[in-house]
Every structure is written in structure tokens, then in C-alpha cells.
N, C-alpha and C positions, 0 to 999 in steps of 0.2 A: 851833374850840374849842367845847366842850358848853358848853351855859348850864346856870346854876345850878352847877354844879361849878368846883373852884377846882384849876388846874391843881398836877398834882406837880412840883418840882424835883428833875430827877435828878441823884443824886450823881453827880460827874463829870465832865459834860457838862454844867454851868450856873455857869459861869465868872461871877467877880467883874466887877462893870462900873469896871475902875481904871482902865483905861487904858493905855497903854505907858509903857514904861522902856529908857533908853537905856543898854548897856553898852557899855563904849569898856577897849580893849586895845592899846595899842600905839598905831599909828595909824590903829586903825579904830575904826569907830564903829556900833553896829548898838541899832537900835529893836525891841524883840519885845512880846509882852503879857505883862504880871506875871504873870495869873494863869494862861496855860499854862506856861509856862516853870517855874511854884509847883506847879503839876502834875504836872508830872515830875519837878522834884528837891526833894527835902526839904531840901537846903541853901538852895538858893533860898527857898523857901515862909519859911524861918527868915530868912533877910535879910530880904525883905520886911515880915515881921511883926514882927520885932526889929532893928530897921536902928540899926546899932555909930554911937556918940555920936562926934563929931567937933568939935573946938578950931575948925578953919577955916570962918572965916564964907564964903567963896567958894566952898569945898566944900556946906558946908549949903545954898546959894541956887543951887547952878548947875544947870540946866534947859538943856534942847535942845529948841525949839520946842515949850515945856512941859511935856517929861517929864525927869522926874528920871535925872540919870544917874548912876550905879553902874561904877566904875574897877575892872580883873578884873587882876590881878601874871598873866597869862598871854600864852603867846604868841599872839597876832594871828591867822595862820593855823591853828591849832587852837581857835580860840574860833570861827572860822568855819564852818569843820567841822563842830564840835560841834554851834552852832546851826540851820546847815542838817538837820543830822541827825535834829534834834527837829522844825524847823518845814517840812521838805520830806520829805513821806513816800516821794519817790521818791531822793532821793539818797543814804542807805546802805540800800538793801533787803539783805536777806537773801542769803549766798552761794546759788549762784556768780555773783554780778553781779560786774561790774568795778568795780576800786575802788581809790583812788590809795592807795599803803602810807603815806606821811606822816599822810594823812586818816587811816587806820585807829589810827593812833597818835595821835592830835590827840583823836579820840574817848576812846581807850580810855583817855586818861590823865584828860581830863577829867570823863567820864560817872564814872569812879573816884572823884577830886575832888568833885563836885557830885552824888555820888550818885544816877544815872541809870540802873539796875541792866539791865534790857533794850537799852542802848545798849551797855552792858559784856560782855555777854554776848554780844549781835551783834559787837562788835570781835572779842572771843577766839575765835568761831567761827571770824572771817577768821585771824585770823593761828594758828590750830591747823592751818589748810592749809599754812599754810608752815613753820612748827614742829611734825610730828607727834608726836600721845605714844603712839600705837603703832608694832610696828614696820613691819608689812606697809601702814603708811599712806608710808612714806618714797618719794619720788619721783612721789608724787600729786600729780594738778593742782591749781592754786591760781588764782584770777582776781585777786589781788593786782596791781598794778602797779607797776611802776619799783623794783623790790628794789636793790639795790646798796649799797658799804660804806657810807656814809653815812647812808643811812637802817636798815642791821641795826643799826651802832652806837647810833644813836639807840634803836631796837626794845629792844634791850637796856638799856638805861637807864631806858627805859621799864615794862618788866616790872620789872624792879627795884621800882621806884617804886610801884607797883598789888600786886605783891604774887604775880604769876601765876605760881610759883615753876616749874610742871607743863611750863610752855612755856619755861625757859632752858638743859635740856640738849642740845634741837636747834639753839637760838637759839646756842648757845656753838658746835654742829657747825657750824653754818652758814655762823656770821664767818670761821672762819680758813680758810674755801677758797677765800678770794679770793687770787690772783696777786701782787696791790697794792693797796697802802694807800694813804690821802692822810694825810700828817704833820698837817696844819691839825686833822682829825678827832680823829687820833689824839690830838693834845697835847691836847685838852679830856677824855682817857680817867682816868677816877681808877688812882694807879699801881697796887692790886689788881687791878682789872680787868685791867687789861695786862698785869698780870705773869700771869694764870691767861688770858687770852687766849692767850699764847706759848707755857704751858705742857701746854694743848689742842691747840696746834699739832702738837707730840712728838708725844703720845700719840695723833695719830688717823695720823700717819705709821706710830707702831710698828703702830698696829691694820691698818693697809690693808698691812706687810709681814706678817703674822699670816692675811691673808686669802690673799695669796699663798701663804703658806705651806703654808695648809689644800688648796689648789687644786693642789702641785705636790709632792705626800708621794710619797716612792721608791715606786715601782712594784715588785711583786712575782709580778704576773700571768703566765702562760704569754707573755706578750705585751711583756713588761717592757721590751724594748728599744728597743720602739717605741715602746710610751707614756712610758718617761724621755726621748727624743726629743723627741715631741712637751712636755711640759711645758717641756724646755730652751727650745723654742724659743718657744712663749707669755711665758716670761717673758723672754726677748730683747725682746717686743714691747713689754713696760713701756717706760708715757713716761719722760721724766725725773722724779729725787724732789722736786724744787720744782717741777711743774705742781701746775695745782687740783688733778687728780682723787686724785694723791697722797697730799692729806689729805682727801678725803671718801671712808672708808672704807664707810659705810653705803648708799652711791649708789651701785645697779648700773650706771652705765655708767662707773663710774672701770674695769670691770669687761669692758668692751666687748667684747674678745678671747674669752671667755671661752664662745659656742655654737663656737667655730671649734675653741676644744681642745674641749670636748665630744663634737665629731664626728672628733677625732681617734683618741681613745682607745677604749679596748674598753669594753664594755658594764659589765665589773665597775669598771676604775677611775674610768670616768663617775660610777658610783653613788656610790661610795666618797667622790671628791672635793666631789658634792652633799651629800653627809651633814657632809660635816667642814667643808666652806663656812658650810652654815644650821648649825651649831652654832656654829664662833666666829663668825659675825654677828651670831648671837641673845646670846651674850657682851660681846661690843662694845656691844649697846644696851643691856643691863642694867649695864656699865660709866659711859653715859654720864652720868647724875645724879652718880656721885661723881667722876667728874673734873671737875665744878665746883662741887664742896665741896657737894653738896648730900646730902640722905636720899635711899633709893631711890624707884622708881617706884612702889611701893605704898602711899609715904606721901604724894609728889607728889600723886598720884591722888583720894587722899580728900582735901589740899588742895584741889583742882580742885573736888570735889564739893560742900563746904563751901559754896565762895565763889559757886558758880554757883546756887544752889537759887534 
């Protein structure tokens, strides 16, 4: 330290000497410091500074090895999350790290809540890999882990909830390619939601026979006889119409067959059937926002834009 000169406090980096505070969730219980935790969320910094009047004398008195503890109406395993994510700068780094989907959710609902605005934004980057909003992003890797009905249903309730409107017409694609459902999950579904989950179902069936369709238009070519052949016979190799792929119309390998006719047909009805493919695909995904009652993609978008700045 210079003598004679009196040190600067720098904004930001010269935290209050409070001490810690214990919040307890369920049946966990976790000690952090006030004033990082005041640091990052402006809800917090408001509790601590404005801490809500309370009737109960065991409430006002109760201490945990002398910090005051603060009770959060949240789930236990996403307060965990959450806290890790603020106080271990290594465990939600930035994609493409690996990264549990519940956590991802745990975060994105909370940092939403508690107003944690780069915590918020790191979650939706993750789960934009697995929800794309564009279209040539579909089928892209994602370092998400453990996806499954369970945790998209949740995914989806979750967006709800935050408000990420931009990310719930792949999130609705998404759900109903599962095979099977688990009833337990499902009975927790509000009945709107299930009734436009089942309703999504139809519609990506009719889309993915619309895809077929584009792929197998009568042949006219010098060569016609062949290539209605060949398409006869591609579309023999459709799965059945209750597999997954059936209703993930937007996913090239529901699609799979589909270099083998290529190479079967002539050069002109190859082309032909690529052109009428990427057009009603490109229809399909400018479809998907309103088959879940939502505005188009261009209002999504500036949604998106709004919330992320």
C-alpha cells in the first residue's frame, strides 16, 4: 500500500463485511455470503436490505451457527444448482460444456425469479441447442444431458413460467416424439397443455406424410417408370405410423432412406424432389409457432431479443 494515500474502494469487488446467511429449501440447507449472493440478484440485495416483517418469534430468532436463516418456497435441487452456479465458477460454464438438463432448468427458473440476468441467459443458450429457433440449426449437437419425457415435460412448464416463448415451438416438437409416456408425469400436465400436446401430435404426423409426399410426386421424366418404382419402393420402407420418427417431421433421419432413393432416380427427378422437400420443410417450421397457439417466428424473435439484452 502507498503511504500517505488512502486506498480506492472499488465498486464491485469490495463486498460488505456481513457475514453469511443461511438459506434452507426443503431439506437442504446452504450458508452463502450476503453480499455476493446481493451482487448478483437484485431480489436478494432487496431482501437483505428490506427483510419482510414476521408474527413469529422463532422465525425472527432462528440462527444457524449464527447466521440468520432465510426459508426459499423452492425446490431443494434447483436452489442447489442455482447456488453452485453463482458460487462455482466452474460448474455451469458456458456451452458446450456438459451439463445436467434438470440443472439447466433449476437455473433458468430460478436466475428468472431472483433476477440473475447472465445466469438466464447462459441457461437459454443451453437449451436453444436443444430447442432450435432456426431452421438449418435442427439436429445440431447439444451437450445437454439426460433429456427424456420427464424432464421436456418439466422443460416445458418451465418456459412457461420465465416467459421464453421463442424456445416452446420446438420444445412442443420435441415432446410428442417420444414412443411412451409415463402417466404419473402426465397427470401433473395442466389439461390445455395435453390437450395441444395431442393435438401437435396429428399435426407433425400430417407434416412428416406431406414430407413424403413432396419426396414421391408422379414422375414425368423420359425415365418415369423407373423412378415411380423407385419412390414405390422408398415408401414401402416407411416405418410404422406410431414409431418416433413418424412424428418428427423436421428431423432428417425420420428421413434416413432417403440418399438411397436419391441415387436411385434420375438427375432431373432428384432435383425436383430436393426442391419440393426444402420447401414444404421450410413450411413446416414457419407452421410450428402457431400450432401451439402462439405468434409467428418474427414476433418470437424480437421476444427473444427484448428479454436477452
Amino acid at each position: 500500500m502507498h503511504e500517505g494515500r488512502n486506498p480506492q474502494q472499488i465498486e464491485g469487488l469490495w463486498f460488505s463485511n456481513d457475514s453469511l446467511v443461511v438459506l434452507s429449501a426443503g431439506d437442504k440447507i446452504f450458508r452463502v455470503p450476503k453480499s455476493i449472493l446481493a451482487a448478483r440478484s437484485s431480489v436478494f440485495q432487496a431482501m437483505f436490505e428490506f427483510p419482510q416483517p414476521t408474527t413469529d418469534a422463532d422465525e425472527m430468532s432462528k440462527t444457524i451457527e449464527g447466521s440468520p436463516v432465510i426459508h426459499l418456497h423452492d425446490d431443494p435441487g434447483e436452489v442447489e444448482a442455482f447456488l453452485r452456479a453463482i458460487f462455482d465458477s466452474s460448474y455451469f460454464m458456458p456451452p458446450p460444456n456438459e451439463v445436467d438438463f434438470l440443472a439447466v432448468l433449476g437455473i433458468l427458473r430460478l436466475s428468472h425469479k431472483y433476477d440473475v440476468a447472465y445466469l438466464y441467459k447462459r441457461a437459454i443458450s443451453y437449451l436453444e441447442t436443444l430447442y432450435p429457433i432456426e431452421l438449418h440449426e435442427v439436429g445440431g449437437d447439444t451437450t445437454i444431458l439426460y433429456p427424456d419425457w420427464d424432464a421436456e415435460l418439466r422443460a416445458l412448464e418451465v418456459i412457461h413460467e420465465v416467459g421464453a416463448t421463442w424456445l416452446l415451438p420446438f420444445a412442443y416438437h420435441s415432446i410428442v416424439e417420444y414412443s411412451g409416456i409415463k402417466y404419473r408425469t402426465w397427470g401433473h400436465c395442466p389439461t390445455a397443455r395435453k390437450e395441444l400436446i395431442l393435438r401437435i401430435c396429428m399435426l407433425q404426423r400430417e407434416a412428416t406424410e406431406r414430407l413424403f409426399d413432396s419426396l414421391t410426386l408422379t414422375s414425368t421424366c423420359a425415365f418415369r417408370d423407373a423412378c415411380n418404382l423407385s419412390k414405390f419402393a422408398f415408401l414401402k420402407t416407411r416405418g410404422n405410423p406410431n414409431e418416433r420418427h413418424d412424428q418428427s417431421p423436421l428431423r432428417e433421419d425420420t428421413f434416413s432412406n432417403r440418399p438411397a432413393l436419391d441415387r436411385a432416380l434420375c438427375l432431373s427427378c432428384s432435383a425436383e424432389a430436393g426442391r419440393e422437400y426444402d420447401a414444404v420443410r421450410s413450411q413446416i417450421w414457419l407452421e410450428l409457432p402457431a400450432n401451439c397457439d402462439l405468434e409467428g417466428w418474427d414476433v418470437l424473435l424480437k421476444q427473444r431479443a427484448v428479454a436477452l439484452v
